[in-house]
Each structure stands twice: as C-alpha cells, then as structure tokens.
PDB file of the backbone (N, CA, C, O) and the ligand in Angstrom, with CONECT records:
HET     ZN  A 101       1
ATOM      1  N   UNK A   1     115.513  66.288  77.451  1.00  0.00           N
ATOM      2  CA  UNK A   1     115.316  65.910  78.864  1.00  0.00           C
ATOM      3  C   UNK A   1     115.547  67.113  79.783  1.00  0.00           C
ATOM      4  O   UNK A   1     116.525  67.860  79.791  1.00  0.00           O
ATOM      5  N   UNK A   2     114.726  67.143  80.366  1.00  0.00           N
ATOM      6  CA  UNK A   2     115.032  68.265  81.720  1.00  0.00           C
ATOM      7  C   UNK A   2     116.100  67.742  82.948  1.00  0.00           C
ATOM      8  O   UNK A   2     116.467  66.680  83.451  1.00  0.00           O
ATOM      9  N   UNK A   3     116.349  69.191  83.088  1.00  0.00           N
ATOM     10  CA  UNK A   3     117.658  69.283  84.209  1.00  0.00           C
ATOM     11  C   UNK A   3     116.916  69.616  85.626  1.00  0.00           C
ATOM     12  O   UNK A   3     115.878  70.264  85.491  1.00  0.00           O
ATOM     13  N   UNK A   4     117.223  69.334  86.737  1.00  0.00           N
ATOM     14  CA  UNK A   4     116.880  70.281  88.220  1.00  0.00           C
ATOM     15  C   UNK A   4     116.341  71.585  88.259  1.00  0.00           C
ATOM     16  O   UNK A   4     115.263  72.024  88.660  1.00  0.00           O
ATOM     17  N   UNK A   5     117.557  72.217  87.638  1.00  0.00           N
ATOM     18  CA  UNK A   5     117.401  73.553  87.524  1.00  0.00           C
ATOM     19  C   UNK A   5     115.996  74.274  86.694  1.00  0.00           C
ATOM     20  O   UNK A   5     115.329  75.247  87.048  1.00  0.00           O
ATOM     21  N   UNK A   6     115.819  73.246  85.266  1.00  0.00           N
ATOM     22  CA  UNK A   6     114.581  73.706  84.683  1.00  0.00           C
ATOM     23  C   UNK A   6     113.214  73.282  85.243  1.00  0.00           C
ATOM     24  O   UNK A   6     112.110  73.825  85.242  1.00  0.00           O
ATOM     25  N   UNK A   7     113.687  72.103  85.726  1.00  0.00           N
ATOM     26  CA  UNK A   7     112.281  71.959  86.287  1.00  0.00           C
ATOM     27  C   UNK A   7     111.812  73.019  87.817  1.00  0.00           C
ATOM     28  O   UNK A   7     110.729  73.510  88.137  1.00  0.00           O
ATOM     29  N   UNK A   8     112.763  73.043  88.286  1.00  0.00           N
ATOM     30  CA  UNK A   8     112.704  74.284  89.519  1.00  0.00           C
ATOM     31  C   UNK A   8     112.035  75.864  88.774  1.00  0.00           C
ATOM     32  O   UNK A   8     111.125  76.576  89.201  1.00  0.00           O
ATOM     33  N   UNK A   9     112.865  76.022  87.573  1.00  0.00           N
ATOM     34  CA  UNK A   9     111.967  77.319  87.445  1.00  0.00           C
ATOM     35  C   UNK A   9     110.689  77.212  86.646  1.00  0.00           C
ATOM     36  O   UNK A   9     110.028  78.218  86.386  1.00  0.00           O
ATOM     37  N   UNK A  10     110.248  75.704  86.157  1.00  0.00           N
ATOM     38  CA  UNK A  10     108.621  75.899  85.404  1.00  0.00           C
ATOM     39  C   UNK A  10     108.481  74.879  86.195  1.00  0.00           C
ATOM     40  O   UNK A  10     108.556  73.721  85.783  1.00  0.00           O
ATOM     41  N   UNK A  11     108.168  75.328  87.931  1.00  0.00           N
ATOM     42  CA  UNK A  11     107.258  74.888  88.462  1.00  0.00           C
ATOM     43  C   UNK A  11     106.298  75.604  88.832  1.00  0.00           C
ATOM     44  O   UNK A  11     105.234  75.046  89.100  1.00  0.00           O
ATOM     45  N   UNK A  12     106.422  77.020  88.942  1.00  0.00           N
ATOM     46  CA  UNK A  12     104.805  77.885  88.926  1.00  0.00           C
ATOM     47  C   UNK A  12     103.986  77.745  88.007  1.00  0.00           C
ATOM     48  O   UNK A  12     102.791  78.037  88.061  1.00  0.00           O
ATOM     49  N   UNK A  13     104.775  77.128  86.778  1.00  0.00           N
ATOM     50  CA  UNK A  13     103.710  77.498  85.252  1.00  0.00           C
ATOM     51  C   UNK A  13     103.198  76.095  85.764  1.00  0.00           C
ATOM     52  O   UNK A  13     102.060  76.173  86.225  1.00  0.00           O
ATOM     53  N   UNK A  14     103.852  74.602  85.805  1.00  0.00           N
ATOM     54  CA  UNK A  14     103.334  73.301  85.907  1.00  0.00           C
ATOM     55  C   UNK A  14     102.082  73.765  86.907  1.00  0.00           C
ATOM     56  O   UNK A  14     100.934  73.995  86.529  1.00  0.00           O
ATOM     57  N   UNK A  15     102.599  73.850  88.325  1.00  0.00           N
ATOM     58  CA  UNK A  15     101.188  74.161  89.309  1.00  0.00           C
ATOM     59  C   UNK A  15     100.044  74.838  88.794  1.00  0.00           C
ATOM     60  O   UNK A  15      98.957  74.654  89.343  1.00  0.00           O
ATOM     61  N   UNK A  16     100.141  75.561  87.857  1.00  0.00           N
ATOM     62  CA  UNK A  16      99.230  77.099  87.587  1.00  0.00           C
ATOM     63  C   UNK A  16      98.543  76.293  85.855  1.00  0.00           C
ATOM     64  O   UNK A  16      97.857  76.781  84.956  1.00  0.00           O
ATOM     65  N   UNK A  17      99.100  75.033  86.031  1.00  0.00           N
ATOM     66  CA  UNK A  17      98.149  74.553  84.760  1.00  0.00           C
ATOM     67  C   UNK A  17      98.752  75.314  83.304  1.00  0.00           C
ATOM     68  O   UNK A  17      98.027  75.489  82.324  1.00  0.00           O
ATOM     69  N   UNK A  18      99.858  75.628  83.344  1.00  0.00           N
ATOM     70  CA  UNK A  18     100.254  76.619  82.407  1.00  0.00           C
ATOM     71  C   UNK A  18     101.186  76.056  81.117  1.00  0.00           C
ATOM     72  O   UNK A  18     101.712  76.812  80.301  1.00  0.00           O
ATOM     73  N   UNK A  19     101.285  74.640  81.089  1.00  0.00           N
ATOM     74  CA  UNK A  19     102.286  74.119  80.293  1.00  0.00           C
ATOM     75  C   UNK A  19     101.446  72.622  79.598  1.00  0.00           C
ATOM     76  O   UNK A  19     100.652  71.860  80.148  1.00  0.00           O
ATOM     77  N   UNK A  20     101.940  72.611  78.360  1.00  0.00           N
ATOM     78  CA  UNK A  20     101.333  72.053  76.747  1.00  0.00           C
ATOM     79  C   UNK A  20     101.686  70.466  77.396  1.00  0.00           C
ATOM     80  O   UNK A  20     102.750  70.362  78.007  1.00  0.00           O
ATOM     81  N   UNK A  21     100.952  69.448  77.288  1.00  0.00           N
ATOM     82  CA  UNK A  21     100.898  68.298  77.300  1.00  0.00           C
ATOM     83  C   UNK A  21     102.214  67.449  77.335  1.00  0.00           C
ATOM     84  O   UNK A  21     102.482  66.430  77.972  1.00  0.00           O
ATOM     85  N   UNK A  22     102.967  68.204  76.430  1.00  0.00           N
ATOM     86  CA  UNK A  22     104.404  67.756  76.086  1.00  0.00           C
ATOM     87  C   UNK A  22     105.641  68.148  77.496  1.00  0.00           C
ATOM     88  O   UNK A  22     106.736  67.718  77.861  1.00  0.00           O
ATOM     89  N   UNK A  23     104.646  69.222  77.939  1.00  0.00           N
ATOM     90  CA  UNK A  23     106.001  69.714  78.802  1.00  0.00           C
ATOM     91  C   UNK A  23     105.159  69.119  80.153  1.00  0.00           C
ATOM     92  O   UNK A  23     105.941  68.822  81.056  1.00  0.00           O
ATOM     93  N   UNK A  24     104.496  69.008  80.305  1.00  0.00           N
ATOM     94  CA  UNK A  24     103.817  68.743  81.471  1.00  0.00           C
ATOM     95  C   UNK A  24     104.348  66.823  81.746  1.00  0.00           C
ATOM     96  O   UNK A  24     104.694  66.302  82.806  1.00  0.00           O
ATOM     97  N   UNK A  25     104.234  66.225  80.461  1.00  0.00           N
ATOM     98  CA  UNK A  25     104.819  64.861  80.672  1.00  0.00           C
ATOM     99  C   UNK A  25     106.703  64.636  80.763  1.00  0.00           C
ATOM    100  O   UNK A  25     107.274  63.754  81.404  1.00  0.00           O
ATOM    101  N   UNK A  26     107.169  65.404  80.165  1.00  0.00           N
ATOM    102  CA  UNK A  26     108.717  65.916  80.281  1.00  0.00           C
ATOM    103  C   UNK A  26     109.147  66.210  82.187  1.00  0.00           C
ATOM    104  O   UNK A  26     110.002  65.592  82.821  1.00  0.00           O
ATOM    105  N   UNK A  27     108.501  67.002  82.558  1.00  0.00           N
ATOM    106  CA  UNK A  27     108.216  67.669  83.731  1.00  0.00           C
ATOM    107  C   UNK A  27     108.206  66.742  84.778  1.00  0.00           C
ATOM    108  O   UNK A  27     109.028  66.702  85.694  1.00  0.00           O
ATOM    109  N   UNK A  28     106.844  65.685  84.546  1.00  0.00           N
ATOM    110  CA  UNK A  28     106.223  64.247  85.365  1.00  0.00           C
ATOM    111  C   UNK A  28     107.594  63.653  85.494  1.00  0.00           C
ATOM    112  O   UNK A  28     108.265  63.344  86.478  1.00  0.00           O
ATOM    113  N   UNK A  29     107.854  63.574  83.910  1.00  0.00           N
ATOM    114  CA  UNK A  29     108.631  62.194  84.010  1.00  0.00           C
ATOM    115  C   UNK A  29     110.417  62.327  84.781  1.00  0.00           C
ATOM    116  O   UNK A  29     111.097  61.323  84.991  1.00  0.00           O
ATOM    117  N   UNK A  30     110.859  63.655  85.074  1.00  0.00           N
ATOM    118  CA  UNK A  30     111.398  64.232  85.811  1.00  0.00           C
ATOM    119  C   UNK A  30     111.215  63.509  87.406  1.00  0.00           C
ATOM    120  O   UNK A  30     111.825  62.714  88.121  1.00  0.00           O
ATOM    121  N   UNK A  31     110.198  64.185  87.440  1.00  0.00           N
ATOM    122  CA  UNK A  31     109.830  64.460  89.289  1.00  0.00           C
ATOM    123  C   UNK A  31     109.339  62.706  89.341  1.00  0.00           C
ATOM    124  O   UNK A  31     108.798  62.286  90.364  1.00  0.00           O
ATOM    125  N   UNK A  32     109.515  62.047  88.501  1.00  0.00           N
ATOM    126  CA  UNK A  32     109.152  59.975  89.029  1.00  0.00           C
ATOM    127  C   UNK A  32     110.603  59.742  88.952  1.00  0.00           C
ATOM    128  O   UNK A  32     111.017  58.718  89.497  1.00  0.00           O
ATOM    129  N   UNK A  33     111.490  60.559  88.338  1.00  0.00           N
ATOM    130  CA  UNK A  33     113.126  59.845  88.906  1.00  0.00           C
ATOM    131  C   UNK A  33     114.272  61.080  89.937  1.00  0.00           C
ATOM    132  O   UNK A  33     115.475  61.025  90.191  1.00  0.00           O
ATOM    133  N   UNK A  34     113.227  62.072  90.295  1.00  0.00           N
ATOM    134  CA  UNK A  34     114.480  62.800  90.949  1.00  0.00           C
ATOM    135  C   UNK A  34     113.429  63.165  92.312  1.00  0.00           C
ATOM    136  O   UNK A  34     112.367  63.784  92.363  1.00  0.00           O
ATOM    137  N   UNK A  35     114.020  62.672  93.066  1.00  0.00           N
ATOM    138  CA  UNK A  35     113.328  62.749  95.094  1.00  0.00           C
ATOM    139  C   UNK A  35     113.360  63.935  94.760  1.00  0.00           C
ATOM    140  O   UNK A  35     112.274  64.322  94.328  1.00  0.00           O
ATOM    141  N   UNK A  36     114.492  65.010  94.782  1.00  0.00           N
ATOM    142  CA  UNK A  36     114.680  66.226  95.377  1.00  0.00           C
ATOM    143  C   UNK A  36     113.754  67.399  94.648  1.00  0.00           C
ATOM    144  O   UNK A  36     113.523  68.470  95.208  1.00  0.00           O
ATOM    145  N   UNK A  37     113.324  67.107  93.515  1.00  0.00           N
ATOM    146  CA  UNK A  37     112.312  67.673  92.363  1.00  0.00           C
ATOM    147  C   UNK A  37     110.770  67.574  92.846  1.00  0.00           C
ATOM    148  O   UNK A  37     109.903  68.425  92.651  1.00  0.00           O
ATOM    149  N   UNK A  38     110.648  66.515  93.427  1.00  0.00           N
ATOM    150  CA  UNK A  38     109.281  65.937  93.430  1.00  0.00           C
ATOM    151  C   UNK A  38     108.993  66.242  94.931  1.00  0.00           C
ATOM    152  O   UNK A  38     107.856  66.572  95.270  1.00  0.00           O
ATOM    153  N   UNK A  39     109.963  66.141  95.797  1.00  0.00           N
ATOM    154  CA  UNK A  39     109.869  66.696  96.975  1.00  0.00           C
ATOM    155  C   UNK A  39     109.411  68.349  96.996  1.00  0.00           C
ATOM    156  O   UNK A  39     108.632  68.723  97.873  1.00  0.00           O
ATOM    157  N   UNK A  40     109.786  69.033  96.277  1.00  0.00           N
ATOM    158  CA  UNK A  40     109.805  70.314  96.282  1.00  0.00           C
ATOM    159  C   UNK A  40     108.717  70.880  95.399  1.00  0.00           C
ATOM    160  O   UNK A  40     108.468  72.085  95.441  1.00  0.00           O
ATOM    161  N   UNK A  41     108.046  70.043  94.588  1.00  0.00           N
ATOM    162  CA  UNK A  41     106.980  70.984  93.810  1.00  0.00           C
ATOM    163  C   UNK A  41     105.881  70.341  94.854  1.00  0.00           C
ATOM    164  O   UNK A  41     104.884  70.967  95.213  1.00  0.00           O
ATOM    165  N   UNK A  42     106.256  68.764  95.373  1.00  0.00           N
ATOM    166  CA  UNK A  42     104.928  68.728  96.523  1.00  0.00           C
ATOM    167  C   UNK A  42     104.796  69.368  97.283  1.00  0.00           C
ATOM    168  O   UNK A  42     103.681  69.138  97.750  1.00  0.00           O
ATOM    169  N   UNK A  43     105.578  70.654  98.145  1.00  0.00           N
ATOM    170  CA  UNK A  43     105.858  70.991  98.759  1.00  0.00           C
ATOM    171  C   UNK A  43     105.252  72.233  98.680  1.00  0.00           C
ATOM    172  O   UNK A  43     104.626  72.886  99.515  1.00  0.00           O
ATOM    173  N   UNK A  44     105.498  72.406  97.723  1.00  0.00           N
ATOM    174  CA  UNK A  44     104.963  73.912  97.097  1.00  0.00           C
ATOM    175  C   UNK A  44     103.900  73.965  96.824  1.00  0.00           C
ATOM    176  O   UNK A  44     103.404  75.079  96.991  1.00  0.00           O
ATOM    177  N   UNK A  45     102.831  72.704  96.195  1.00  0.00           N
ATOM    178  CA  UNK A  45     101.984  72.344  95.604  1.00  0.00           C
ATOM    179  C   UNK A  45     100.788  72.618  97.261  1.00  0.00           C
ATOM    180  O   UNK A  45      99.814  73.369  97.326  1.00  0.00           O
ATOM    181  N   UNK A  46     101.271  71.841  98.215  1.00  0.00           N
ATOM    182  CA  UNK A  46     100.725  71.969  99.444  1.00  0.00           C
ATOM    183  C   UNK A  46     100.494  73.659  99.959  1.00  0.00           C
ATOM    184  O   UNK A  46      99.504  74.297 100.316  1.00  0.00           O
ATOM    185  N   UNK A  47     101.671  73.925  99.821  1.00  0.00           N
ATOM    186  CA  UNK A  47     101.626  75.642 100.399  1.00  0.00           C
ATOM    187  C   UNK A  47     100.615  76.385  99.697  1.00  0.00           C
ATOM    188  O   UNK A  47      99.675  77.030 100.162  1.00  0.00           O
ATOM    189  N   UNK A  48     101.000  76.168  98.356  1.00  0.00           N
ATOM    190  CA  UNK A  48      99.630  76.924  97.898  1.00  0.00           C
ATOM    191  C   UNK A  48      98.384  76.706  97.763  1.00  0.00           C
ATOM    192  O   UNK A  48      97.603  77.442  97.160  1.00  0.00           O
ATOM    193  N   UNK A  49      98.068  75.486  98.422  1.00  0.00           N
ATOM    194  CA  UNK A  49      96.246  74.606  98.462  1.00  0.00           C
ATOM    195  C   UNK A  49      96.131  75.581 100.342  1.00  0.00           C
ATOM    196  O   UNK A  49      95.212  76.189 100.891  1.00  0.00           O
ATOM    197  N   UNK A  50      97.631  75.248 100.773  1.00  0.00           N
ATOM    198  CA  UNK A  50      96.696  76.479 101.962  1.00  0.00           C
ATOM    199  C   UNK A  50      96.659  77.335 102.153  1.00  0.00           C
ATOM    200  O   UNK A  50      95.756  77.877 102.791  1.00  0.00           O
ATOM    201  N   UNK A  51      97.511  77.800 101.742  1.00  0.00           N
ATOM    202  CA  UNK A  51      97.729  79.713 101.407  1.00  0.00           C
ATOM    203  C   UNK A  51      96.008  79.895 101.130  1.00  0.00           C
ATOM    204  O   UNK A  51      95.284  80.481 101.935  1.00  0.00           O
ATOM    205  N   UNK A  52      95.408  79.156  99.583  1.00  0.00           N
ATOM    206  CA  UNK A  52      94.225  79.993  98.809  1.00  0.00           C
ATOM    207  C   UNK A  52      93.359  79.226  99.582  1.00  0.00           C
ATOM    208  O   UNK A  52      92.228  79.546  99.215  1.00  0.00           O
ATOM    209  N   UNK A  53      93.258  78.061 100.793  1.00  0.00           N
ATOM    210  CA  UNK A  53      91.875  77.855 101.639  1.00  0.00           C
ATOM    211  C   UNK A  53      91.973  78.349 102.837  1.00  0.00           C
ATOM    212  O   UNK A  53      91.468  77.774 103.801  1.00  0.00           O
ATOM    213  N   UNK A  54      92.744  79.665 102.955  1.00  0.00           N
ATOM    214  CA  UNK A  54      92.806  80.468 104.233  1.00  0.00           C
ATOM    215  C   UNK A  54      92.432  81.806 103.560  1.00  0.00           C
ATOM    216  O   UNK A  54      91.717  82.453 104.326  1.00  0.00           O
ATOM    217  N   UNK A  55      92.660  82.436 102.418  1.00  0.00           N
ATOM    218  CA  UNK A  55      91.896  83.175 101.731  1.00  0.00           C
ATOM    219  C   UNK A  55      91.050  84.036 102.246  1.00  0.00           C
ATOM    220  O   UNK A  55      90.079  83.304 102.439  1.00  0.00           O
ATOM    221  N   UNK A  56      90.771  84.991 102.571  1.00  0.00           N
ATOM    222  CA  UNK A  56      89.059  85.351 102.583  1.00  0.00           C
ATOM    223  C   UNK A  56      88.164  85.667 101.701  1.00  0.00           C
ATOM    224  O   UNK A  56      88.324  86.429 100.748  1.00  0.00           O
ATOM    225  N   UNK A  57      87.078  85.016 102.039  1.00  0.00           N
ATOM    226  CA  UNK A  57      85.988  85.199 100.871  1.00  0.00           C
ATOM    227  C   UNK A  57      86.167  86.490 100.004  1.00  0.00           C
ATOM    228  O   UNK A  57      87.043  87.251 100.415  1.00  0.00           O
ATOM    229  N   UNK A  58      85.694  86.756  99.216  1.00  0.00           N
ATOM    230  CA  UNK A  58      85.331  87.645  97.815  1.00  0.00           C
ATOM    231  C   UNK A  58      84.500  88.384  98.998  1.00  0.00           C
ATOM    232  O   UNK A  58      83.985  87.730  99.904  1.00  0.00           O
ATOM    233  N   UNK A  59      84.411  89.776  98.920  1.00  0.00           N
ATOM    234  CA  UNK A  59      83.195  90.373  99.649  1.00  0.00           C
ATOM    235  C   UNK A  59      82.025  90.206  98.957  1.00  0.00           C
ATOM    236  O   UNK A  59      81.793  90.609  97.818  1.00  0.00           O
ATOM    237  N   UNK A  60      81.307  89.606  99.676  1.00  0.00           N
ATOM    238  CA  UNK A  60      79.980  89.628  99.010  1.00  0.00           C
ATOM    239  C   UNK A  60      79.382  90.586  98.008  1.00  0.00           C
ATOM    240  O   UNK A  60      79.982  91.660  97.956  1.00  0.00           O
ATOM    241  N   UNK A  61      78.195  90.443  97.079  1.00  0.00           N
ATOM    242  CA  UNK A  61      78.086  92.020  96.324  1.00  0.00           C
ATOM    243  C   UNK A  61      77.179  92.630  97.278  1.00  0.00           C
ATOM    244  O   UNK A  61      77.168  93.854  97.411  1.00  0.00           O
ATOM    245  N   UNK A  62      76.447  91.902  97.926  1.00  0.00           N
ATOM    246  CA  UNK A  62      75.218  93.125  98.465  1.00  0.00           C
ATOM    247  C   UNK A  62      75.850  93.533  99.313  1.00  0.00           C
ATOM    248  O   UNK A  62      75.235  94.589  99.456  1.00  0.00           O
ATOM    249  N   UNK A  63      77.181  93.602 100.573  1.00  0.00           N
ATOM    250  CA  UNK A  63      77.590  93.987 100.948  1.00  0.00           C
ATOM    251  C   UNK A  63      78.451  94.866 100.277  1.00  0.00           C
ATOM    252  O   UNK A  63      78.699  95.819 101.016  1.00  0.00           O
ATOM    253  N   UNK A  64      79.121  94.970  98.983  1.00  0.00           N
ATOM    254  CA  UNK A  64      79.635  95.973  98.522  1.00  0.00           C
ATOM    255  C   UNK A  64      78.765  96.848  98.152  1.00  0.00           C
ATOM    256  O   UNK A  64      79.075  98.035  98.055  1.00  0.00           O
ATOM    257  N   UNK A  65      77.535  96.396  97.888  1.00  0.00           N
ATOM    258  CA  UNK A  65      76.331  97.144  97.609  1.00  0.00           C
ATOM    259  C   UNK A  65      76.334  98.452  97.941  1.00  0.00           C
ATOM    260  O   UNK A  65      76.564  99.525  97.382  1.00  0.00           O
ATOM    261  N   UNK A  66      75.902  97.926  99.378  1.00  0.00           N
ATOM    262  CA  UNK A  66      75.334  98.872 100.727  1.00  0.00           C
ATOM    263  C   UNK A  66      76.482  99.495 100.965  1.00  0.00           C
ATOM    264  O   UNK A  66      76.313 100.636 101.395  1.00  0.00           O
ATOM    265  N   UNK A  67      78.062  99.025 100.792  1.00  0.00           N
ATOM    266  CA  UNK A  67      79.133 100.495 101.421  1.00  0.00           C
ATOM    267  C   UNK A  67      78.846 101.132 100.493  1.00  0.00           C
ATOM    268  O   UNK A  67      78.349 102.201 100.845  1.00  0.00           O
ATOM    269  N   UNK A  68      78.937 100.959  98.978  1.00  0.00           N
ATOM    270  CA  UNK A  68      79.043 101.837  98.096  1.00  0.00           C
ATOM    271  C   UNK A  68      77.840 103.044  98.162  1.00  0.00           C
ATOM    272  O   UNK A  68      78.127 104.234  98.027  1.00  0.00           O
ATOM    273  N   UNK A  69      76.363 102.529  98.405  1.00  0.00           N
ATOM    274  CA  UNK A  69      75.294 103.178  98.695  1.00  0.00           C
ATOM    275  C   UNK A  69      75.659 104.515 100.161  1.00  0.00           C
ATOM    276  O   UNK A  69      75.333 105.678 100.398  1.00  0.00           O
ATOM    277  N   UNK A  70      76.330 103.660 100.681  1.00  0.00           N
ATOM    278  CA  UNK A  70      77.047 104.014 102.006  1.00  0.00           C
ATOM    279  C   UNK A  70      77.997 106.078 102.165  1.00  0.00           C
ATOM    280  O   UNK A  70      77.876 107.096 102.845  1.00  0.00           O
ATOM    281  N   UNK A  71      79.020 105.428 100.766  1.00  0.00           N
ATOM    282  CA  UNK A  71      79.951 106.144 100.594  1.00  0.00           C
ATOM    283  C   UNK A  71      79.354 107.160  99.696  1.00  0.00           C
ATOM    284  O   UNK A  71      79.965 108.228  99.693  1.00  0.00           O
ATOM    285  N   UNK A  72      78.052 107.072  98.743  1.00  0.00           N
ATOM    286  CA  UNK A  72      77.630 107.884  98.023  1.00  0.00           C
ATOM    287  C   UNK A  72      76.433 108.904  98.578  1.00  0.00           C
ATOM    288  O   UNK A  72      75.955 109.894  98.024  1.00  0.00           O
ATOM    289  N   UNK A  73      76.146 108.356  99.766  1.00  0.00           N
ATOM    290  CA  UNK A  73      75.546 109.073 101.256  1.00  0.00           C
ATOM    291  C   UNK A  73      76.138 110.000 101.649  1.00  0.00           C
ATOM    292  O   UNK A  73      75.713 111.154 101.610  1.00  0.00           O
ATOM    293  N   UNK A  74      77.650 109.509 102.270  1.00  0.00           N
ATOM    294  CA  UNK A  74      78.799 110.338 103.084  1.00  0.00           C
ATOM    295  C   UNK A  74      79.099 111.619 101.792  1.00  0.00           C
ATOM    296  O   UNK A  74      79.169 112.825 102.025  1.00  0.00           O
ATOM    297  N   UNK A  75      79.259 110.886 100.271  1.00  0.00           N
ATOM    298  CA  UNK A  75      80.071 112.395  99.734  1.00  0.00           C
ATOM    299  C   UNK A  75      78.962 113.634  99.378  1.00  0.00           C
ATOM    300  O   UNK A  75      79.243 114.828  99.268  1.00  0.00           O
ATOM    301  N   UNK A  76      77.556 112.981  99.221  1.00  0.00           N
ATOM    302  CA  UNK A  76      76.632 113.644  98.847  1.00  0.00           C
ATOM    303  C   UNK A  76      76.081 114.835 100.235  1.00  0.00           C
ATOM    304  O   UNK A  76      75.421 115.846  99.997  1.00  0.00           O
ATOM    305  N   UNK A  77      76.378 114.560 101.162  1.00  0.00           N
ATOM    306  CA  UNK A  77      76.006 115.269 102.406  1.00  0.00           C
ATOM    307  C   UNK A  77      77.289 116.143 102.550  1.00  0.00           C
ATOM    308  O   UNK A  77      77.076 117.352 102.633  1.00  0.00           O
ATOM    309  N   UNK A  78      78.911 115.623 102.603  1.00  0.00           N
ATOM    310  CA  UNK A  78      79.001 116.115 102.266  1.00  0.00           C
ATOM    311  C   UNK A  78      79.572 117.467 101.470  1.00  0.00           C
ATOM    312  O   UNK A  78      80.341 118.335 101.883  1.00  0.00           O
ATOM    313  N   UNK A  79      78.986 117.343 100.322  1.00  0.00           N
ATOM    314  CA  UNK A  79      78.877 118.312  99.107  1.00  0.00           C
ATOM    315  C   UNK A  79      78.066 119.715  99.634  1.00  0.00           C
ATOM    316  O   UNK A  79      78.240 120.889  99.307  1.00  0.00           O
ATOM    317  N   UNK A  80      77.064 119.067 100.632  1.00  0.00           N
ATOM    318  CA  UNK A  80      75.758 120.301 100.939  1.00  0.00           C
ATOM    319  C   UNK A  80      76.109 121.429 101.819  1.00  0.00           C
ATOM    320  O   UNK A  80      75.275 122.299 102.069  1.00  0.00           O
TER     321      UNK A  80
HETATM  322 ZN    ZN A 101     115.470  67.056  89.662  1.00  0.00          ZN2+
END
C-alpha cells in the first residue's frame, strides 16, 4: 500500500503516463481515500494542461525554412 509521501513523489511519472498498470491502480486507489493526495495531483494535473495550452506553437518549417535560407545569405555575403 502506498503512503502520502510516495504517492507525492510518483506523481510526475503517474501524470506523464509513466507507471505499469499495477502502480497506476495502487496510486488511484490511494488518491479515492486520501483528499489531500487527490487534491494535489488535481492540482498539478490542471497546471500542467495550462502551462502546455499556453505553449507556443512549434515554429513552423517553412518559416524555419526561409531564416535558415536567410542566415545562409547573411554568412555567405559575408565571407565575400
Ligand atoms: Zn495521501
């Protein structure tokens, strides 16, 4: 059976999808009898859904395209 303490430190692996069927139901069955457990990975669970949908996009490629085309302009001139 898990303690507070363990479930507090494999809660990045639980969020991050990182733990075997066995520990993931060990884990659950934790956070359905302890408020203060379940309070806190929801908590966390939230922060990081907005942390990564405030994100900014991936730069596009054709825009990395064109700097790179960009920057191989600037060193080639210059070289001359
Ligand atoms: Zn607990």
């Amino acid at each position: 059976m898990l303690d507070c303490r363990q479930v507090l430190s494999e809660l990045s692996n639980y969020i991050d999808d990182g733990m075997t069927l066995e520990e993931k139901c060990a884990f659950e069955e934790h956070l359905a009898r302890c408020r203060r457990c379940w309070v806190v990975c929801d908590t966390t669970r939230k922060t990081i859904e907005i942390v990564s949908e405030n994100m900014p996009p991936a730069m596009p490629l054709a825009v990395s395209e064109r700097l790179h085309a960009r920057l191989r302009l600037l060193y080639a001139s210059r070289g001359s």
